[in-house]
Structure formats: C-alpha cells, structure tokens
C-alpha positions as a Markdown table, in Angstrom:
| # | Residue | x | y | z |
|---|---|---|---|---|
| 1 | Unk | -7.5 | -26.0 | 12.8 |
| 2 | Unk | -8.0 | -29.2 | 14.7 |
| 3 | Unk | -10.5 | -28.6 | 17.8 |
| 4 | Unk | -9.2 | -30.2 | 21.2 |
| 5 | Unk | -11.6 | -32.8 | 22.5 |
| 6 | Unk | -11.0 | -31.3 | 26.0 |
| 7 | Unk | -11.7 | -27.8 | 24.8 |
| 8 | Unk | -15.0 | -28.6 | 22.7 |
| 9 | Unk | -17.4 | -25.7 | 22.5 |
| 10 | Unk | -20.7 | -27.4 | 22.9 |
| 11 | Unk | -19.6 | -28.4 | 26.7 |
| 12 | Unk | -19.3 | -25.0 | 27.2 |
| 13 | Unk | -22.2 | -23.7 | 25.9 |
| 14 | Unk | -23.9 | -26.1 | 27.9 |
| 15 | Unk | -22.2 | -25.5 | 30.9 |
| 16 | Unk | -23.0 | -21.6 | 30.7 |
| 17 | Unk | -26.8 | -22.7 | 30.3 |
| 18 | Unk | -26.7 | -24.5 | 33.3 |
| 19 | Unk | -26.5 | -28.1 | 32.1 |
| 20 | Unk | -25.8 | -30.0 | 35.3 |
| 21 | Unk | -23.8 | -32.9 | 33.2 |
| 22 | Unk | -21.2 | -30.2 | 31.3 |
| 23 | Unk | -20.2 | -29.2 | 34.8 |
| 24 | Unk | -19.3 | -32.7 | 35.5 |
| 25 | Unk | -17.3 | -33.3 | 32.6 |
| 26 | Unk | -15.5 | -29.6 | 33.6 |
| 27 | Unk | -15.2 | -31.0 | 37.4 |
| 28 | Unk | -13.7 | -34.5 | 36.3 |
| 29 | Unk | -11.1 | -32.9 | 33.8 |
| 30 | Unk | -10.0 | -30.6 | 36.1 |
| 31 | Unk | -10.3 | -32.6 | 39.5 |
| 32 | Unk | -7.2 | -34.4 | 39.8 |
| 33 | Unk | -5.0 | -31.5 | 38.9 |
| 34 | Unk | -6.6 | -28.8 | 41.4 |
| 35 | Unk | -6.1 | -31.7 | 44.0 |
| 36 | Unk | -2.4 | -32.2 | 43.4 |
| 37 | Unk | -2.0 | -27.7 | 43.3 |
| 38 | Unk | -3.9 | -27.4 | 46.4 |
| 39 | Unk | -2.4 | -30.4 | 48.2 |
| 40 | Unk | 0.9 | -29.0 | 47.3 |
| 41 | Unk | 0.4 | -25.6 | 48.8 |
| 42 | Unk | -1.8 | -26.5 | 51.9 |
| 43 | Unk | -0.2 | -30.2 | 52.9 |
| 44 | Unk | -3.6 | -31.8 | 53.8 |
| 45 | Unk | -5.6 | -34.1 | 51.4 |
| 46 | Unk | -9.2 | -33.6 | 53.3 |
| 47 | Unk | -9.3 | -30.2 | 53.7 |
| 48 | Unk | -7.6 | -29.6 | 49.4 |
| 49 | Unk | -10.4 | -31.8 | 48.8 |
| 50 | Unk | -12.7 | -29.4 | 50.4 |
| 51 | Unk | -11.2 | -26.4 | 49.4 |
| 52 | Unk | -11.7 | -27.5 | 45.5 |
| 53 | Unk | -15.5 | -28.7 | 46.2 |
| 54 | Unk | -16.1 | -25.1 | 47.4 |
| 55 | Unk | -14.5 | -23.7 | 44.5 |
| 56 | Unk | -16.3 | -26.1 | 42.1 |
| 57 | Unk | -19.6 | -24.5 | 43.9 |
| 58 | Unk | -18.4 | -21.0 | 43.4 |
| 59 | Unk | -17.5 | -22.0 | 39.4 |
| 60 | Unk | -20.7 | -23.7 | 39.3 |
| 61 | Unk | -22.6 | -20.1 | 41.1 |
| 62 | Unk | -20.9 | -18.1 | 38.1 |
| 63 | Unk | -21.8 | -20.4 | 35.2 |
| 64 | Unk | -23.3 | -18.1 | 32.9 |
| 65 | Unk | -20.0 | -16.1 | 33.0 |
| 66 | Unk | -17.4 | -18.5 | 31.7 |
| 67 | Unk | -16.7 | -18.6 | 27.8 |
| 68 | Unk | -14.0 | -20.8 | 27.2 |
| 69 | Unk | -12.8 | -23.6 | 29.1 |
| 70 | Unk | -9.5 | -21.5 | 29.7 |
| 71 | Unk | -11.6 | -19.1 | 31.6 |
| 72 | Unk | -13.3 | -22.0 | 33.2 |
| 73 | Unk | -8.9 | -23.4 | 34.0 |
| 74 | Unk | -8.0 | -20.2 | 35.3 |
| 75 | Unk | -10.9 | -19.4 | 37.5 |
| 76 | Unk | -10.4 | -22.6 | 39.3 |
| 77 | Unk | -6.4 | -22.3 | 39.9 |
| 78 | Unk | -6.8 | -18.8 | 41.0 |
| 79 | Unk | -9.5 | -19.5 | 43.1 |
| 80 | Unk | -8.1 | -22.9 | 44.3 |
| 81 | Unk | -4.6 | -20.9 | 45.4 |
| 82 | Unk | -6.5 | -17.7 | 46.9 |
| 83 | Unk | -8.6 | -20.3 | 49.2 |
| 84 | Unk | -5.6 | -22.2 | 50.1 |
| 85 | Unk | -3.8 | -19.1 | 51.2 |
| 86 | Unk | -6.7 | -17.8 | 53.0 |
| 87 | Unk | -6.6 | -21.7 | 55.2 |
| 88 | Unk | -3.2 | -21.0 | 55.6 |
| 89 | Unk | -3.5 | -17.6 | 57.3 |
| 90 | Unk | -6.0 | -19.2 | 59.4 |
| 91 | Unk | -3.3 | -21.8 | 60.4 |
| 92 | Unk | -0.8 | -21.1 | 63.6 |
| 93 | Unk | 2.6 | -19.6 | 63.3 |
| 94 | Unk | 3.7 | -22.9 | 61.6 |
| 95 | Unk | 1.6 | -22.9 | 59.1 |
| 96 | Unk | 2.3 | -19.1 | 58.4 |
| 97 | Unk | 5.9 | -20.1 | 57.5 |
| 98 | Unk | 4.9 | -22.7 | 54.8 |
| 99 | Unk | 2.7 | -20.1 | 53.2 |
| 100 | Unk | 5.8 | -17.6 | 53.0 |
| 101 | Unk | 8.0 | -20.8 | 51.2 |
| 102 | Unk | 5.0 | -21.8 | 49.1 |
| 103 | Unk | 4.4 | -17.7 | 47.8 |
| 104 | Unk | 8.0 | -17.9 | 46.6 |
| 105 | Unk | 7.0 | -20.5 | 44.5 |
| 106 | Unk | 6.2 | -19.7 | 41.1 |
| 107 | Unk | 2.4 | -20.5 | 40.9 |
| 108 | Unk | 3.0 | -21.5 | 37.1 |
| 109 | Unk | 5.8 | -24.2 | 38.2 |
| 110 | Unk | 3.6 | -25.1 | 41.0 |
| 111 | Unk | 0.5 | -25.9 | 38.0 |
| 112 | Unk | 2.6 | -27.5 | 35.7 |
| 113 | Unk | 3.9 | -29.5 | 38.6 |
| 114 | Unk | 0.0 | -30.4 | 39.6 |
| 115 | Unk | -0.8 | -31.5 | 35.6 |
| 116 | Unk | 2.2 | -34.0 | 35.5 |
| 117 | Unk | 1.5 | -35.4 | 38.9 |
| 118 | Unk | -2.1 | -36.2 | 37.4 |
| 119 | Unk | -0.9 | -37.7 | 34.1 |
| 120 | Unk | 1.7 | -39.4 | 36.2 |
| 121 | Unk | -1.0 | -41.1 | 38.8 |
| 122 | Unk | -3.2 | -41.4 | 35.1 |
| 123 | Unk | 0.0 | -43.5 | 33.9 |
| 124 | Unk | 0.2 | -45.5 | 37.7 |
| 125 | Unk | -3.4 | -46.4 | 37.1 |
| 126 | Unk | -3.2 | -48.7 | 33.9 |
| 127 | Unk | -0.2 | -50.5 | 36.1 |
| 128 | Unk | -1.1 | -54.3 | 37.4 |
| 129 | Unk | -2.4 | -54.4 | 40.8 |
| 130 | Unk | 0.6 | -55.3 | 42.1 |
| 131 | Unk | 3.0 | -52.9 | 40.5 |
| 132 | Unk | 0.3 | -49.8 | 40.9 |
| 133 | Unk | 0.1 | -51.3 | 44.9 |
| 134 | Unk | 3.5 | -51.3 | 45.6 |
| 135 | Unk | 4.3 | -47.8 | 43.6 |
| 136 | Unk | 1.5 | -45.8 | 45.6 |
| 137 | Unk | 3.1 | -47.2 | 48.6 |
| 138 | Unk | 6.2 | -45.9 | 47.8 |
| 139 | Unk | 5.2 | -42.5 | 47.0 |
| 140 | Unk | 3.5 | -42.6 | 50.2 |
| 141 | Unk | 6.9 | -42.7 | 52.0 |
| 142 | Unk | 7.1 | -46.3 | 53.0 |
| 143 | Unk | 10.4 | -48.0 | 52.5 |
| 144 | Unk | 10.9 | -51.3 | 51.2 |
| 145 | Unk | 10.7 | -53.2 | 54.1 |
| 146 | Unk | 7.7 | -51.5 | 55.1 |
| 147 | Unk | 6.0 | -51.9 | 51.7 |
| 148 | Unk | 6.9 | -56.0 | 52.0 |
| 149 | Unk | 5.8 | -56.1 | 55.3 |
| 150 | Unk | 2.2 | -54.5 | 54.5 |
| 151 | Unk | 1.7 | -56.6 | 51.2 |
| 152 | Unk | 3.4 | -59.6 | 52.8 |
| 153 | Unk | 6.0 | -60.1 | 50.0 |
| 154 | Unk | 9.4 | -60.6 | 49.9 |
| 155 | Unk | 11.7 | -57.5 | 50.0 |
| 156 | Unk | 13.1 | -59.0 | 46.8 |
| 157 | Unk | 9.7 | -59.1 | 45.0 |
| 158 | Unk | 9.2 | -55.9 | 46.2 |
| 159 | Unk | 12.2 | -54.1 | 44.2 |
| 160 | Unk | 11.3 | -56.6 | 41.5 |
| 161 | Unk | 7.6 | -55.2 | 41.1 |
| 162 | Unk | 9.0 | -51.5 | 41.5 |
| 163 | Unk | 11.7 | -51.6 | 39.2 |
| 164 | Unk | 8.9 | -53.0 | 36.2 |
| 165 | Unk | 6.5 | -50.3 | 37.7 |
| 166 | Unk | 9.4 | -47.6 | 37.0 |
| 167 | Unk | 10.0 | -49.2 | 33.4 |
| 168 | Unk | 6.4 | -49.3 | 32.2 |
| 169 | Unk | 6.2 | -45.6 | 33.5 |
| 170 | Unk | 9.1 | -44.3 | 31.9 |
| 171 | Unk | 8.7 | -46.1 | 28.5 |
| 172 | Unk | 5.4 | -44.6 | 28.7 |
| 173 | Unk | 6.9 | -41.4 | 29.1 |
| 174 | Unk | 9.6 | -41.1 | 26.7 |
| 175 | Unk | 6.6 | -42.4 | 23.9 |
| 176 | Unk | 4.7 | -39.2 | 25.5 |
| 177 | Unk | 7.6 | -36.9 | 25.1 |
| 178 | Unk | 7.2 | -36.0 | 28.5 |
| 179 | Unk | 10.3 | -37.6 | 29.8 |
| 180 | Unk | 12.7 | -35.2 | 30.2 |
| 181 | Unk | 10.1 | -32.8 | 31.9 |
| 182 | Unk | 9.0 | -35.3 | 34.4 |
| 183 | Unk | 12.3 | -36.2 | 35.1 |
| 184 | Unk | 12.9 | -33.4 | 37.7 |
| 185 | Unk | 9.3 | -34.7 | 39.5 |
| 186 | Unk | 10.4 | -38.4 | 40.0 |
| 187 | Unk | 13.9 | -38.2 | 40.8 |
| 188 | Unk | 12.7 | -36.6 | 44.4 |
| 189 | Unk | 11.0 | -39.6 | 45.0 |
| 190 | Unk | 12.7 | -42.3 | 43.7 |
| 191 | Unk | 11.6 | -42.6 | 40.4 |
C-alpha cells in the first residue's frame, strides 16, 4: 500500500513528541483550508484568521494526544466550527441569523467546499501576474470596469486576461479530474 506524502507517520510521531517543525508542516497543510471553512461560516477574514491560530494553539496544547493526521484534520474542523459558532452567538441579532442558515448547512459540504477553494487559489497561484491579479479581483466582487480602472487596463484586456485565467484553470482542472466537482463552486462567481 502506497503511503501518502501528506499522511507520513514520522511527521506525526514527531509532532506528538513535541517537535516544533512537525507542527508547522501540520499548520501549513491544513491552513488554507480551515481559513476558507471558517471564513465561510463567520464572514470575516481577521477574526477566521484568529479563530484558527487559537485552535492551532489548542492542537498544539494537546500534541501528545493525536495519532494520525486524520485525528490531527478532524480536531481542527471540529474545533474550527465550534469556535466559529461560539463568535457567532456572541454577535447581535444579525449575526444570530447567519449562524441558524450556516447550521443548516451540511458541515461535510461546507469542508469539501473549504478544500476545493484551497486547491482552487493553489491553481490561481501558478497564474501570471496579470491573470492571477485580475482573477483575485474578480472574486473579490469587483466588476470589470472596476478591475480596469484599479489596474489601469483597458476593459478589453481585462476580459482578455480573465477569459485565459478561466482556461488555464479549467484545463488544469479537467487534467485533475476535479472538474465536474468544482463546477458548482465557480459557476456562483463567474467562473
């Protein structure tokens, strides 16, 4: 049986003895992901981002306990979407009615949702300057003319660089046998 590179044991066992360089390889594989879940439930980039550093630190307090780097995956994710709940609560009355539409949300859809959204800003990140510029501006929510205006190019160029972007991305993807999955993430935002 072939042994996952992500999964490999010795990280592990380093990791439960404390080894300070193991738990960075755990926090970098697991990172982007948690940021997209979190983001995703709580709407707010700074405080997901803090949410997942405190939830690194509690990982990091229980270190000795983790076996596997499943237990390490789940721990995170559960403790990820308990914390977000809890900031939530803590939220007003607006804030209470997201949490109520985001705990109808199957928390597995919501994960598999937060791993393609990584692999997809992975794939983003290989793009030319240009291309990965004018995407992330996109997915931001800017329009076209906005986006031409800010880069000071031509709304033309623009939809030039986007629709190359949007090639590279899904040739990538069909390659990946990812497409059809991802499908349902990009056509919400233009993809």
């Amino acid at each position: 049986m072939e042994v996952n590179p992500h999964d490999d044991p010795e990280i592990m066992l380093r990791f439960k003895s404390g080894d300070a360089y193991a738990f960075k390889q755990l926090h970098d594989k697991h990172y982007l992901a948690l940021l997209y879940f979190a983001r995703g439930i709580i709407r707010n980039e700074e405080d997901a981002k803090d949410l997942i550093a405190e939830a690194f630190a509690k990982l990091w307090k229980r270190h000795t306990l983790f076996e596997t780097n499943l237990n390490v995956k789940a721990f995170l994710y559960i403790t990820v979407r308990n914390d977000c709940i809890s900031y939530l609560r803590k939220k007003q009355k607006e804030s209470l009615l997201q949490l109520s539409n985001t705990a109808q949300e199957n928390p597995l859809e919501l994960l598999a949702k937060a791993e393609l959204l990584a692999e997809l800003y992975q794939v983003i990140e290989t793009l030319p300057s240009s291309q990965k510029q004018v995407l992330k501006l996109f997915m931001e929510g800017l329009t076209t003319s906005e986006i031409a205006a800010k880069l000071q190019f031509q709304e033309s160029s623009v939809r030039a660089i986007k629709t190359r972007a949007i090639v590279h991305i899904r040739n990538y993807l069909k390659k990946e046998y990812k497409f059809s999955v991802l499908l349902g993430l990009l056509l919400p935002i233009g993809l």
